[in-house]
C-alpha positions in Angstrom: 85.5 158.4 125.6 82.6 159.9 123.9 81.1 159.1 120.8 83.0 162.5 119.4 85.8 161.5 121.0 86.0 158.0 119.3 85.1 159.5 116.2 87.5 161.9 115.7 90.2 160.3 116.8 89.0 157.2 114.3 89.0 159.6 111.4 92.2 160.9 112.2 93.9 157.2 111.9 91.9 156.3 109.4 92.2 159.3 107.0 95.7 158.6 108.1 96.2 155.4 106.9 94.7 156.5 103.5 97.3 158.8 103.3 99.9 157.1 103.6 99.2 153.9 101.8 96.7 155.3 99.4 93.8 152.3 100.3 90.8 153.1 102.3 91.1 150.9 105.4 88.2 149.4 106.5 86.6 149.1 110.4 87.0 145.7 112.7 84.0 146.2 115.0 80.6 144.5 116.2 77.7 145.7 116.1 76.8 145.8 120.2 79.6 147.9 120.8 79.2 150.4 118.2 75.3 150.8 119.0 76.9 151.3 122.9 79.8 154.0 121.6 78.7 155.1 118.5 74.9 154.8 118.3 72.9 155.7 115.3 75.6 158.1 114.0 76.9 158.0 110.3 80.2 159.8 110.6 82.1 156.7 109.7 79.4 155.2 106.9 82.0 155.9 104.0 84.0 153.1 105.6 84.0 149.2 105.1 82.9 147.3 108.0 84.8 143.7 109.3 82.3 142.5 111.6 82.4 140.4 114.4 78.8 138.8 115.5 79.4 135.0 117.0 75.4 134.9 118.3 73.0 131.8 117.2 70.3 133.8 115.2 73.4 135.4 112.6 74.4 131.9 112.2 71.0 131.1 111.2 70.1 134.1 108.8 73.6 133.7 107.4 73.6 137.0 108.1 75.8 139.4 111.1 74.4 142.3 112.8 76.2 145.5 111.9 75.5 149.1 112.5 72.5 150.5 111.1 73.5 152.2 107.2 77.0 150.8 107.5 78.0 148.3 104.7 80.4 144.9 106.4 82.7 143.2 103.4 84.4 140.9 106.0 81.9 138.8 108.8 83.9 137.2 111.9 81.8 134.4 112.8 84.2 132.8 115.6 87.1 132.3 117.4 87.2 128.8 117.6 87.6 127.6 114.2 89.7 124.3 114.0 91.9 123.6 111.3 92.9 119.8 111.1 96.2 118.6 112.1 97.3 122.0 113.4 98.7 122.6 116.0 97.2 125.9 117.3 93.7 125.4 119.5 91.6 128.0 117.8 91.4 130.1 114.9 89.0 132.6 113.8 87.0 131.7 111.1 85.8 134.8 108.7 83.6 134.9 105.3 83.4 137.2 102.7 80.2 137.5 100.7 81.9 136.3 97.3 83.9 133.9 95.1 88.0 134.1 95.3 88.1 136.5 92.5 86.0 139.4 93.9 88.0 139.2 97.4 91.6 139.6 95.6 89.7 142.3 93.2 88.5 144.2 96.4 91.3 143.6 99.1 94.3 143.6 96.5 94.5 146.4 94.3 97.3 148.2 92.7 98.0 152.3 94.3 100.1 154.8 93.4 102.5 156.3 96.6 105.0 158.8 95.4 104.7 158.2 91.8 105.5 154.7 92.2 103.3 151.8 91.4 102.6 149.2 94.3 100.8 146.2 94.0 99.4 144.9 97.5 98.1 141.2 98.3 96.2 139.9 101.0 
C-alpha cells in the first residue's frame, strides 16, 4: 500500500472507532516502520502514539523513537518481560510517562454514547 493508501484507510477506522465509542483511539506503531510507510507526513499527528522501540540507545535515553511531530503516551519496550512464578514465557513490558493517577485520568474516562453515560476502565 501507499502511504495514501495506509492513511486513509487508518482514518477511516480510526474516525470510526471515535464514532462509535465516543474515545479517540490512539496508534500501536514503531517508529522504523512508519518513517518506511508513512514518512515525514502529519496526517495522523492528532492521534496518540503506543510505541514500540526495543533497541539499546532508547533503553539508555529512557526515551523511544517515534515519528517525527507525533506525541507517544504508551512506550513498548519488550517482549520478553518475565513476571515471577508465572507460568507464561514472555510478556511485554510497557511504560507510561506518569504516576497511576494520570494513566486512569487519561485511558479511563467517562463518554456519552446515545445519551447514556459510560464509564470505561483500562
Amino acid at each position: 500500500l501507499t502511504a495514501d493508501e495506509i492513511i486513509n484507510k487508518a482514518k477511516s477506522w480510526l474516525e470510526l472507532v471515535e464514532q462509535s465509542t465516543g474515545r479517540k483511539p490512539i496508534i500501536y506503531t514503531n517508529a522504523t516502520w512508519w518513517k518506511q510507510h508513512i514518512g515525514d507526513r502529519q496526517d495522523l499527528a492528532g492521534y496518540t502514539l503506543w510505541v514500540s522501540d526495543y533497541s539499546r540507545g532508547s533503553l539508555a535515553t529512557e526515551m523511544p523513537r517515534s515519528p517525527d511531530g507525533h506525541e507517544w503516551r504508551i512506550w513498548q519496550l519488550t517482549d520478553t518481560g518475565r513476571i515471577p512464578n508465572a507460568s507464561i514465557a514472555a510478556v511485554d513490558v510497557n511504560i507510561f510517562p506518569g504516576d497511576h493517577a494520570e494513566f486512569n485520568s487519561w485511558c479511563c474516562s467517562t463518554s456519552k454514547q446515545d445519551g447514556v453515560t459510560q464509564i470505561s476502565d483500562p
